[in-house]
C-alpha positions as CSV (number, residue, x, y, z in Angstrom):
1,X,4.1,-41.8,-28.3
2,X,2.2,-40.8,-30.9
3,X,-1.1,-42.7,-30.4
4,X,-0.9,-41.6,-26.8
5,X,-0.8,-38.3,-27.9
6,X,-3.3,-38.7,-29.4
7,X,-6.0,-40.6,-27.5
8,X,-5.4,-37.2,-25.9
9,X,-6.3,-35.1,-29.0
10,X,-9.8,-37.3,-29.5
11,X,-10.8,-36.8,-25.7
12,X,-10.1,-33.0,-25.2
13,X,-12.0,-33.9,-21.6
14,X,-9.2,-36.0,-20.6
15,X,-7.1,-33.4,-19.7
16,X,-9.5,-31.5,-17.7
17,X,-10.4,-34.6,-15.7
18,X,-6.9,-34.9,-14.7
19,X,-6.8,-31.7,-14.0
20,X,-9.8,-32.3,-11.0
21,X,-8.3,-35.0,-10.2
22,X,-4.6,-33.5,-9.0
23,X,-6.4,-30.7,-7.6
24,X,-7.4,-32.3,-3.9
25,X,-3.8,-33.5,-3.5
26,X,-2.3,-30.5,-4.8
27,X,-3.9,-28.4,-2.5
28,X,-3.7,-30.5,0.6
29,X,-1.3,-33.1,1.0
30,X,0.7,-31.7,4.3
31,X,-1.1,-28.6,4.5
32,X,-1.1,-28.6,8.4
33,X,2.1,-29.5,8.0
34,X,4.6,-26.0,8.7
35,X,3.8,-24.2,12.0
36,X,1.7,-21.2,12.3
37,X,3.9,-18.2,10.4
38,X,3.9,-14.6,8.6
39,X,0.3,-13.2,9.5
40,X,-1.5,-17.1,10.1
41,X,-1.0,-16.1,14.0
42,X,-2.3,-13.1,13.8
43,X,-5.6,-14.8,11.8
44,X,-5.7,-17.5,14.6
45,X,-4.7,-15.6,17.6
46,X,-7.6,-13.0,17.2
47,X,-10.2,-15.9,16.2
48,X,-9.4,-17.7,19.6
49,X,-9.3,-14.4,22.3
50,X,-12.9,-13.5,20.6
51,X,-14.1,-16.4,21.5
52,X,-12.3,-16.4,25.0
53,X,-13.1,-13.3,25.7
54,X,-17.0,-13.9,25.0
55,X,-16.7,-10.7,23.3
56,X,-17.2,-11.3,19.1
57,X,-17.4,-7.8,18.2
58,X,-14.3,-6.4,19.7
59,X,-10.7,-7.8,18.6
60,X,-7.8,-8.4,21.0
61,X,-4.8,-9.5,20.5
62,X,-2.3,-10.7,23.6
63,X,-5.5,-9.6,24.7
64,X,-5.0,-5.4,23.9
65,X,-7.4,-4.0,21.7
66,X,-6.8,-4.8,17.6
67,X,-7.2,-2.4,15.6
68,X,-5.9,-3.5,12.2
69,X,-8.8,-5.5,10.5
70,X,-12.7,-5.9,10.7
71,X,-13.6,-8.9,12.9
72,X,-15.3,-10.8,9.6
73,X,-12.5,-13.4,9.0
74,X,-11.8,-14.2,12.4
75,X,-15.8,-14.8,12.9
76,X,-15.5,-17.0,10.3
77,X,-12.4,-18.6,11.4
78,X,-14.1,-19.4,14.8
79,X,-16.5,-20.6,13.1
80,X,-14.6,-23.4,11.3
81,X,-13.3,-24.0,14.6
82,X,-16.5,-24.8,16.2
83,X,-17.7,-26.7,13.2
84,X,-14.4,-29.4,13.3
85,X,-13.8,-28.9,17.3
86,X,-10.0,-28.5,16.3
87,X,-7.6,-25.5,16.3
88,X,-5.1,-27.3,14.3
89,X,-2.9,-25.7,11.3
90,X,-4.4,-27.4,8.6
91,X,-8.3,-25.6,9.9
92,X,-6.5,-22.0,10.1
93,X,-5.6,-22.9,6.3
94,X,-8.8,-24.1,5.6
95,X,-10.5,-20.8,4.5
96,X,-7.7,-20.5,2.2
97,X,-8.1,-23.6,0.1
98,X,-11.7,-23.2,0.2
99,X,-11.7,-19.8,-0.9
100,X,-9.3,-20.9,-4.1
101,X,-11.8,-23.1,-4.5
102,X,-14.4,-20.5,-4.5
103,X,-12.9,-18.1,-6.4
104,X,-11.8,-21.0,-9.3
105,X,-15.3,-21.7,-9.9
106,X,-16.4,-18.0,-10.0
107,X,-13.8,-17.5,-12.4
108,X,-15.3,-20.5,-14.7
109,X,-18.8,-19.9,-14.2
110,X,-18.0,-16.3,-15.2
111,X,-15.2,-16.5,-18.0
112,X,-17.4,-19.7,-19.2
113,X,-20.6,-17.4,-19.8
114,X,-18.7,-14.8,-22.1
115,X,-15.9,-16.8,-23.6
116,X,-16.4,-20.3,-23.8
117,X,-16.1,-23.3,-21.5
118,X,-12.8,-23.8,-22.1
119,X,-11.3,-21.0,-21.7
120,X,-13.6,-21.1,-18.6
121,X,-11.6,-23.7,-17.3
122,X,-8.3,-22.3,-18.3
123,X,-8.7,-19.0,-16.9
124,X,-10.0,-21.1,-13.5
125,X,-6.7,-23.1,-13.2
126,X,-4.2,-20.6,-14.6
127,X,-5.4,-18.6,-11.3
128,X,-5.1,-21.6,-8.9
129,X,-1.8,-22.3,-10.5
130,X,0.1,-19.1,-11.2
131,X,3.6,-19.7,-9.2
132,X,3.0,-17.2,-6.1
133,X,-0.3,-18.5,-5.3
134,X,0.6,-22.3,-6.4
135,X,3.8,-22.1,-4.3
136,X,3.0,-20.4,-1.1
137,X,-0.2,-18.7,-0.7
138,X,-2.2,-21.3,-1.4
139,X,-0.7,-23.0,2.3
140,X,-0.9,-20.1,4.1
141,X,-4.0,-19.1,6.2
142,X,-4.6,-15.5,5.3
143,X,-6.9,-13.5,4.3
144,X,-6.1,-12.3,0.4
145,X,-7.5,-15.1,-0.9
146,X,-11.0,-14.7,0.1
147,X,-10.7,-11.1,0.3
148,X,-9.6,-11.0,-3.6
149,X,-12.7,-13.3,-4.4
150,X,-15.5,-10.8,-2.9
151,X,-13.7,-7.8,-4.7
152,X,-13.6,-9.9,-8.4
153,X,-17.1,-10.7,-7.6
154,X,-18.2,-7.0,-7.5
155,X,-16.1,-6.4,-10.6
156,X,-18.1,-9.0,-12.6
157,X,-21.7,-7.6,-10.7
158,X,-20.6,-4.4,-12.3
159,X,-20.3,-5.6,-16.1
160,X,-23.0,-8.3,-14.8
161,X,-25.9,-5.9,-14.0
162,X,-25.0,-2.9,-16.7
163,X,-25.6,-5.0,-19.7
164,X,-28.7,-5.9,-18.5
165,X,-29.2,-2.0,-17.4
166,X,-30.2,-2.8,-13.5
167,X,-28.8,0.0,-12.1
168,X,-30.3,-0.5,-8.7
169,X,-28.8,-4.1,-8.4
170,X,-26.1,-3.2,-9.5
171,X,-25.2,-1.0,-7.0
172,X,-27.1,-2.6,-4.6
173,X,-24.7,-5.8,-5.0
174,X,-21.6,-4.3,-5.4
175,X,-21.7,-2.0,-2.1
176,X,-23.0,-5.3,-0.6
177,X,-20.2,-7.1,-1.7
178,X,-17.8,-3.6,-0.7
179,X,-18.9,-3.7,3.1
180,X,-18.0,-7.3,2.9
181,X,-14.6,-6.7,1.6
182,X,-14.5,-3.5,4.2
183,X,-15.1,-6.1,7.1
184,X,-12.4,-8.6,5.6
185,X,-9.6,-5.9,5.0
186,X,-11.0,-2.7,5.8
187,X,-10.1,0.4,3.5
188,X,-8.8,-1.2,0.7
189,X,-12.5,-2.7,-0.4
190,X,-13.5,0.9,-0.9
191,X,-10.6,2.3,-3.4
192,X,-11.5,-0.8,-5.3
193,X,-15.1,0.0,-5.4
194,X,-14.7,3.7,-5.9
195,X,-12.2,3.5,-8.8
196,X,-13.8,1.1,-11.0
197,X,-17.1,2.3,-10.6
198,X,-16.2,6.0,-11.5
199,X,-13.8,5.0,-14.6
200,X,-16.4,2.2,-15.8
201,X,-19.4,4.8,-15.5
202,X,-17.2,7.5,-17.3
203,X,-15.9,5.2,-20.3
204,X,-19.2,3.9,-21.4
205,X,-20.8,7.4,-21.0
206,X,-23.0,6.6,-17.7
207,X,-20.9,8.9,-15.6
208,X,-24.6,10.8,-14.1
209,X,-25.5,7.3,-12.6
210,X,-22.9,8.1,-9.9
211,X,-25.1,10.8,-8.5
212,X,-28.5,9.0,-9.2
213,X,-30.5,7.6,-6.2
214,X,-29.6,4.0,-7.3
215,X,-26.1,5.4,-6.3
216,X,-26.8,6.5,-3.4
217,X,-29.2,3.4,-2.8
218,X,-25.9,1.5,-3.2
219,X,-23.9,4.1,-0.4
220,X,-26.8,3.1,2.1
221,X,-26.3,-0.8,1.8
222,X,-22.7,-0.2,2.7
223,X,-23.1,2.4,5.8
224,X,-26.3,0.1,6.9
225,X,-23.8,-2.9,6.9
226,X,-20.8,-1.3,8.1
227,X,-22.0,1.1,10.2
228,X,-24.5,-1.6,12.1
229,X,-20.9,-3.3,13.2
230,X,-19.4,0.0,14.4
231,X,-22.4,1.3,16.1
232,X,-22.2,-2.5,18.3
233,X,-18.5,-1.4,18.6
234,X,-18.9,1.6,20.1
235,X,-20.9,0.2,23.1
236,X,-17.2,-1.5,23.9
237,X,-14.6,1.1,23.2
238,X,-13.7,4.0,21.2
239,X,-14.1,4.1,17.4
240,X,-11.4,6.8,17.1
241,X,-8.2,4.6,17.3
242,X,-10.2,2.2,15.7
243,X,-10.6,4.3,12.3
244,X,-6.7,6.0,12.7
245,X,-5.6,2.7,12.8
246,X,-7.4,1.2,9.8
247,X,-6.3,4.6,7.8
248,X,-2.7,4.5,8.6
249,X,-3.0,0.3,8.1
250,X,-3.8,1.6,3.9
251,X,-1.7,4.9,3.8
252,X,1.7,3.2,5.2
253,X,2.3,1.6,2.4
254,X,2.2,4.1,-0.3
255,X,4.5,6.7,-2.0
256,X,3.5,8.8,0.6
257,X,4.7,6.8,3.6
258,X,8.0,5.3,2.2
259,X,11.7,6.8,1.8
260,X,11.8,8.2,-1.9
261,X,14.6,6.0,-3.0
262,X,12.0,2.8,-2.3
263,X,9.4,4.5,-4.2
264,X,11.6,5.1,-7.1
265,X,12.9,1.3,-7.2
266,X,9.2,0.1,-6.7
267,X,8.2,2.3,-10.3
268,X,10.8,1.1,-11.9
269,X,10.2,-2.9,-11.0
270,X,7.0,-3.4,-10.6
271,X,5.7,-4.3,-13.7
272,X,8.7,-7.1,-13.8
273,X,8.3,-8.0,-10.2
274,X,4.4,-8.4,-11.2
275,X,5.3,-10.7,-14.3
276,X,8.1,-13.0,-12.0
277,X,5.4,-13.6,-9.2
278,X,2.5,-14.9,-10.9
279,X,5.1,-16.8,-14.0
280,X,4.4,-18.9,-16.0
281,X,1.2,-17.4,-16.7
282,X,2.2,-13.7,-17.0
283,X,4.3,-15.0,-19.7
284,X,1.5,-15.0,-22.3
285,X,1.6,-11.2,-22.5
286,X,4.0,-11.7,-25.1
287,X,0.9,-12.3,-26.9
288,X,-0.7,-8.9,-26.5
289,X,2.1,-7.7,-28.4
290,X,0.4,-7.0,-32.2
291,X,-1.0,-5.0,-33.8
292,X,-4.9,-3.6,-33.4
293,X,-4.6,-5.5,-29.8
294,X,-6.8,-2.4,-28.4
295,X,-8.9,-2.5,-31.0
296,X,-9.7,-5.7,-30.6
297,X,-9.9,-5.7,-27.0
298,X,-12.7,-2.8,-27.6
299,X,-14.7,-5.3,-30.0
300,X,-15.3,-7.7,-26.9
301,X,-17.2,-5.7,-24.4
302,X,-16.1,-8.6,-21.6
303,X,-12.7,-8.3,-22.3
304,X,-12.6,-4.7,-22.5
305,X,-14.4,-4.4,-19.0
306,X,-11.5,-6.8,-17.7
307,X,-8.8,-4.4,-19.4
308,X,-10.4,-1.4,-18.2
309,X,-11.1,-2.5,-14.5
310,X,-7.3,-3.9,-14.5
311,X,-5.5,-1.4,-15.8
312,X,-7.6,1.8,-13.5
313,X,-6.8,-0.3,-9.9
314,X,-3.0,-1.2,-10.8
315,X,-1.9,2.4,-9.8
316,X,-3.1,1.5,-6.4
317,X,-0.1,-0.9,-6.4
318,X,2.5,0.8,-8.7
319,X,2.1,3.9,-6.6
320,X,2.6,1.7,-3.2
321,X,5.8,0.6,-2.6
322,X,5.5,-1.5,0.1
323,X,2.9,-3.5,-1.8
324,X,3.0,-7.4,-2.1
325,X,1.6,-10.1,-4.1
326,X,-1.4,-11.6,-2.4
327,X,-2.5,-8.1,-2.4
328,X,-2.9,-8.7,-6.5
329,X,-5.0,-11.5,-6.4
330,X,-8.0,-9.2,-6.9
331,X,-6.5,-8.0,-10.5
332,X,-4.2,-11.0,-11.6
333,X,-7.6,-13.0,-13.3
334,X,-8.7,-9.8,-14.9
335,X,-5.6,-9.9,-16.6
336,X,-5.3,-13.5,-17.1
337,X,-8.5,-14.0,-19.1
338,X,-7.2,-11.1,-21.7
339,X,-4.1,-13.1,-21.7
340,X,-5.3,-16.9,-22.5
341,X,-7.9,-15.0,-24.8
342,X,-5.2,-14.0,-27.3
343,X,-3.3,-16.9,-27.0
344,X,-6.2,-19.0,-27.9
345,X,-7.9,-16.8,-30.8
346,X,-4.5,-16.9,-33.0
347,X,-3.0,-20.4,-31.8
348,X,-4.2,-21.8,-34.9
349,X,-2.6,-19.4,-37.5
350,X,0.5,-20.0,-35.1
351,X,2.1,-16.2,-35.3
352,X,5.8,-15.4,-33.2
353,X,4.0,-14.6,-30.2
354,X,2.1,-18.3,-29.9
355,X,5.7,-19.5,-30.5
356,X,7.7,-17.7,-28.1
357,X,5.6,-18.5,-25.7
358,X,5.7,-22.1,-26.5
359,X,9.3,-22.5,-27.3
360,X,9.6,-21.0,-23.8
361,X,7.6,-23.1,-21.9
362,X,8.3,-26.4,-23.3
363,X,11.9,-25.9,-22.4
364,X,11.1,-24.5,-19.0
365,X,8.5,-28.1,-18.6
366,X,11.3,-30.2,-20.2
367,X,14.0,-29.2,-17.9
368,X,11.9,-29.3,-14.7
369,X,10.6,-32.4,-15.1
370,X,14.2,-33.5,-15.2
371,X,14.8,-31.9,-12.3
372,X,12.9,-34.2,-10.5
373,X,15.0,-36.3,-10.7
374,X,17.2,-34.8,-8.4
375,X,15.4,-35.4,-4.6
376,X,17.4,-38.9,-4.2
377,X,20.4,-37.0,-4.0
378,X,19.3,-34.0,-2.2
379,X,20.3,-34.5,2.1
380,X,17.8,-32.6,3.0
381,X,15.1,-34.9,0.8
382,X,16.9,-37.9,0.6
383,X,14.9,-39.5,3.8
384,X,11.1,-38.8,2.5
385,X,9.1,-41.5,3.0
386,X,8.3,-43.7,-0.9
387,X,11.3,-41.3,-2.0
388,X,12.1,-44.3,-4.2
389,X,8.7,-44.5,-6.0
390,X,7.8,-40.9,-5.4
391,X,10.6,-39.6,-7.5
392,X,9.8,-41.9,-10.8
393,X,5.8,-41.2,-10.3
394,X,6.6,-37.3,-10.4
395,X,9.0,-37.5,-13.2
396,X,7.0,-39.5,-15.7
397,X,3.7,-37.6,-14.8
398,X,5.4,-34.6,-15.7
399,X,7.7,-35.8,-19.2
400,X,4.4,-37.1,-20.2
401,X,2.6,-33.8,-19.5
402,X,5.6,-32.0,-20.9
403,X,5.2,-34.4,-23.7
404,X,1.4,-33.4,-24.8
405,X,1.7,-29.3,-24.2
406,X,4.4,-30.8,-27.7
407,X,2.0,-33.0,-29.2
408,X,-1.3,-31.8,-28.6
409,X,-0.8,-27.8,-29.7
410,X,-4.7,-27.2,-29.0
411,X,-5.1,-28.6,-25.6
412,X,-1.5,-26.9,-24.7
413,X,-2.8,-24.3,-21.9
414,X,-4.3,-27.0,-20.2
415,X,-1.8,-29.5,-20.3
416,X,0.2,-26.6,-18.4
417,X,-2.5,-26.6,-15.8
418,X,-2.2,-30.1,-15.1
419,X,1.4,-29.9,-15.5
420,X,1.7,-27.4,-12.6
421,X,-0.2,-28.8,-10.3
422,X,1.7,-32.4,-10.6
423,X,4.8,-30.2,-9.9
424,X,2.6,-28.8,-6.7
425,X,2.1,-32.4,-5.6
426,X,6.0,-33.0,-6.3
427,X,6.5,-29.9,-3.8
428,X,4.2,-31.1,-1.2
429,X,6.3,-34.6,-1.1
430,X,10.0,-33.1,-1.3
431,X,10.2,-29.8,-0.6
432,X,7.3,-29.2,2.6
433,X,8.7,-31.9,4.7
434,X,12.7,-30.7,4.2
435,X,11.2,-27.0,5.2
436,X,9.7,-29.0,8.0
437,X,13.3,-30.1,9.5
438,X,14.9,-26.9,9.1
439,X,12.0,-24.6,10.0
440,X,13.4,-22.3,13.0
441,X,9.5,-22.1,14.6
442,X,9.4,-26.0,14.9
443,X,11.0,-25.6,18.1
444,X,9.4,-22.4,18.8
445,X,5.8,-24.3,18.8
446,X,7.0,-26.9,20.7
447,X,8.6,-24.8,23.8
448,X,5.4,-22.6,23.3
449,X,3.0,-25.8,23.3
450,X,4.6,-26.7,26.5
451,X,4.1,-23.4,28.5
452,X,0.3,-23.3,27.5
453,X,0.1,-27.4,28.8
454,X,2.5,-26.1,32.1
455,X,-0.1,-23.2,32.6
456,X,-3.0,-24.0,31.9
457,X,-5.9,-23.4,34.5
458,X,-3.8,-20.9,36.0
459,X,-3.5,-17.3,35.2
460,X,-0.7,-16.2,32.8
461,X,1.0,-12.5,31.9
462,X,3.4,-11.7,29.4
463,X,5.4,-9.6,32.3
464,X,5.6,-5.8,31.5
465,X,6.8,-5.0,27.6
466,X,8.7,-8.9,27.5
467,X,8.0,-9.2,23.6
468,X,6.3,-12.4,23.2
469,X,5.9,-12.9,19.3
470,X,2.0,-13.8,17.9
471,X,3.5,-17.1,16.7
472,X,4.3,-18.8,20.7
473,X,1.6,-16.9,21.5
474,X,-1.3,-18.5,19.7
475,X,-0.1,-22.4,20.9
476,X,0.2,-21.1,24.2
477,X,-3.4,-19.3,24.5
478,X,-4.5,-22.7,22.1
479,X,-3.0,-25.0,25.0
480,X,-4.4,-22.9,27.6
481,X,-7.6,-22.0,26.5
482,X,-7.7,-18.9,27.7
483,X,-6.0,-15.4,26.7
484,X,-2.0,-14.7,27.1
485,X,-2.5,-11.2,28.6
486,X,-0.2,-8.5,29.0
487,X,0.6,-7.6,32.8
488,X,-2.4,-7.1,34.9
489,X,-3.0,-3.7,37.0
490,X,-1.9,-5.1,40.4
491,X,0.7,-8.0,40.9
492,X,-0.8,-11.4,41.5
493,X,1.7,-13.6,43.8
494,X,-0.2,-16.6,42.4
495,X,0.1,-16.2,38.6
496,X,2.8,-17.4,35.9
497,X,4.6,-14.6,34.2
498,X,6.3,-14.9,30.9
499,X,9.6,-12.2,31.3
500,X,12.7,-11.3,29.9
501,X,16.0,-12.0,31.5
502,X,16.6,-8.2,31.9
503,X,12.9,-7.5,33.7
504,X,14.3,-10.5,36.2
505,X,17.2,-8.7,37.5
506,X,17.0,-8.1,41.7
507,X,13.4,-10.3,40.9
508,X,13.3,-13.2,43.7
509,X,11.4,-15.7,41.3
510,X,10.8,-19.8,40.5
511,X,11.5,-20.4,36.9
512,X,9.4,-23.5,35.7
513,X,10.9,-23.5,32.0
514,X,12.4,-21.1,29.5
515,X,12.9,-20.8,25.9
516,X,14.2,-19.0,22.9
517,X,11.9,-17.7,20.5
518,X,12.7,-15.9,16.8
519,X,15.4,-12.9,17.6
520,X,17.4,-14.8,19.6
521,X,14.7,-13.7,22.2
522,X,14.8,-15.6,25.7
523,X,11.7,-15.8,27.5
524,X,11.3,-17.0,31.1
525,X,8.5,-18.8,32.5
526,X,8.3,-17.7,36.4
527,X,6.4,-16.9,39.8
528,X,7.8,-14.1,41.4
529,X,8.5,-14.4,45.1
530,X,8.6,-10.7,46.1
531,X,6.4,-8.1,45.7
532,X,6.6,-5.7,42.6
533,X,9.2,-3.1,42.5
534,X,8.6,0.4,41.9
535,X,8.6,1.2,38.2
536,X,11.4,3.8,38.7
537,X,14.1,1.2,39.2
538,X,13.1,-1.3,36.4
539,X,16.5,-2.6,35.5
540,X,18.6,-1.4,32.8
541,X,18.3,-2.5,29.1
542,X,14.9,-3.0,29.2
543,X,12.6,-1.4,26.5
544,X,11.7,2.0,28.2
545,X,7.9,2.4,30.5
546,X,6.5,3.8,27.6
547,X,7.3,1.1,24.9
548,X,4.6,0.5,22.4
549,X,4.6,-3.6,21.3
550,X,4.1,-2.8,17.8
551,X,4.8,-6.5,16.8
552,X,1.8,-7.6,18.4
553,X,-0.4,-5.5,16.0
554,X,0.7,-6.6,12.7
């Protein structure tokens, strides 16, 4: 063991190599695997009616007008669709991998210029590995991922172009890089911009440049970006919903907007919630803990930028109490490359913080790694496919792994990286496939699947306000190829309609299939036989005329 160990120690590359190594199957092995869920509809279902509708500046979704983002990430979306000529789960993830990807090798190339190549590297992986993007994000196809990649990049254009004193650029670039983030997300890109620029310009004394005409320079990128999309908008339909909805899409979230007793709870947890969700990394704050840590901080004008930038934008979140994770991935490196900075300054003289944090995680890597051990005689896991060689593979990868973060105290942080993403490859052979069996929207895709096959050429309606989640409805307009709609004007005696039991009552109808969907919702797929009814005697039970299908417009 210990000539293993070190072989290891005289090739401090080895461990990096490996690192590049687990990465591709880390992030991909059965990434199409799970149906379509949370907001990945949405993403996909808005991608496929622009392109159905021939119409790639104004969003629909179950083909009524959407509201709730800027069109950028679906455009790209259909793009990716184009390019691979399939609509398949593992393409509406793509972007997200890729943009992990992306933002890694920012995060190197950036951390590498001002601190070293090493902690270059560690401050790339600790990112791609900290447990909430690691273990779900990572496999979902939203949009935080990129999103949180353009805002870090106009964080570091900040720092980037002041120490070189190019105003112009700098504002220039980071409005550019704003109005991108605006047509990702929308409001948020703003706050971000607005905030750090004003407390950056303030603390280093530069507080004037705000009102300079470099500023202002900067203010007309943004409206000559933005405003070029909303002027083409406005030749389709009306910017005022458009704007209420992307301002009450940022408010509802906030103190403001939420019962008091939620607010209170969210002050009071957030900074522990914050350290749970991206563990095992957020653990190494224990090493901030010291004495002269702000002074030291203020002798490193990159960390200090990355202290200063993290700590003005976290009220954003503290103060929101509907706020979730992915919505952090524009601060967590900031904070991260603080973090592995004083971890690796004083790991040499070995002080109580270095060993906390050690003694932690070696237990923490020792008793996962047995763990591992368990999927044999797990029911849900115990029929993977190579479950016999699997399991041994997994648990000697990661002994060995725990092993060297022992042996090899200077290449600890990224024997953790490795050792992370070997678990990720564990979770991707045990854990995806058992979610896989017992995933309610399995059958959900497959019922919806065969609706869009049943229908397609043919015209379809989700009938009246029958409540037709995003989920069935993206494999059905997928299937189809053409937009699910909501009911037309006038009744057509030749199109399928998708109904609730109660809008069938005193209906004379021919019901090809029907299905339950998530709510214990059933969901009839008919041609009606009669004519339509007047609205005044719509049967009893059904959402009232006036119903607004809010869960269409997540």
């Amino acid at each position: 063991m210990s000539s293993f160990a070190s072989w290891f120690q005289q090739r401090p590359w080895a461990l990096m190599v490996l690192c590049l190594l687990v990465l591709g199957p880390a992030l991909f092995i059965h990434l199409g695997l799970l149906p379509l869920q949370v907001d990945e509809p949405i993403r996909a279902l808005v991608a496929l009616e622009l392109k159905d509708s021939g119409n790639y500046f104004v969003s629909t979704l179950q083909g009524v007008y959407y509201y709730n983002k800027p069109p950028l990430y679906n455009w790209l979306l259909l793009g990716l669709f184009n390019l691979t000529g399939s609509q398949s789960e593992l393409v509406v993830r793509l972007p997200t991998v890729l943009s992990l990807l992306g933002y890694g090798a920012t995060l190197f190339g950036v951390v590498r210029r001002y601190l070293g190549p090493k902690l270059g590297f560690v401050a790339a992986f600790a990112f791609i590995t900290c447990g909430r993007m690691l273990f779900y994000d990572a496999f979902h196809g939203l949009i935080d991922t990129l999103h949180g990649w353009v805002t870090y990049l106009g964080f570091v254009a900040v720092f980037y172009f002041f120490e070189k004193g190019q105003w112009r650029r700098l504002f220039a670039v980071t409005y550019a890089l704003t109005a991108v983030g605006f047509m990702l997300k929308g409001l948020p890109s703003i706050a971000f911009q607005g905030i750090t620029l004003a407390v950056f310009c303030w603390y280093t004394g530069h507080f004037k440049k705000l009102f300079s005409g470099a500023h202002f320079l900067g203010l007309g990128v943004f409206v000559a970006i933005v405003g070029s999309y909303f002027l083409v908008y406005s030749r389709y339909n009306s910017l005022h919903d458009y704007f209420l909805t992307l301002w009450d899409q940022s408010s509802q979230r906030t103190v403001a907007e939420q019962p008091l007793r939620a607010s209170v709870v969210h002050l009071l947890t957030y900074p522990f919630d914050f350290l749970g969700w991206f563990a095992p990394w957020t653990l190494l704050v224990v090493c901030l803990v010291r004495r002269g840590w702000w002074q030291r901080i203020q002798a490193h004008p990159f960390l200090r930028f990355n202290a200063i930038v993290f700590a003005a934008n976290t009220p954003i979140f503290w103060l929101s109490p509907a706020t979730i994770p992915r919505y952090l991935f524009t601060l967590i490196p900031l904070l991260i490359t603080v973090m592995i900075y004083f971890y690796d300054h004083f790991q040499a003289q070995r002080p109580w913080q270095n060993r906390v944090v050690d003694g932690v995680l070696l237990g923490v890597l020792a008793a996962v790694a047995l763990g591992t051990l368990a999927p044999p005689f797990v029911a849900k896991i115990a029929d993977v496919p190579g479950l016999l060689w699997k399991t041994p593979l997994v648990f000697g990868a990661l002994a060995a792994l725990a092993y060297l973060y022992y042996a090899v105290p200077a290449q600890r942080l990224v024997a953790l990286c490795a050792y992370l993403l070997c678990l990720r490859v564990a979770f991707n052979w045990f854990v995806l496939p058992a979610r896989y069996k017992s995933n309610d929207i399995v059958p959900y895709r497959a019922a919806s699947i065969r609706v869009g096959r049943l229908t397609k050429g043919q015209p379809l309606y989700v009938y009246k306000n029958s409540r037709l989640d995003n989920d069935e409805a993206f494999y059905i307009t997928r299937e189809r190829g053409s937009i699910t709609r909501a009911v037309p004007v006038r009744h057509d005696p030749g199109a399928y309609y998708l109904a609730e039991d109660c809008y069938l009552d005193g209906r004379r109808y021919r019901r090809f299939f029907d299905f339950v969907i998530d709510r214990h919702i059933h969901l009839n797929l008919v041609k009606f036989d009669d004519a339509e009814p007047d609205p005044a005697t719509a049967a009893p039970g059904c959402p009232p005329a006036d119903y607004e299908p809010g869960y269409r417009a997540k």
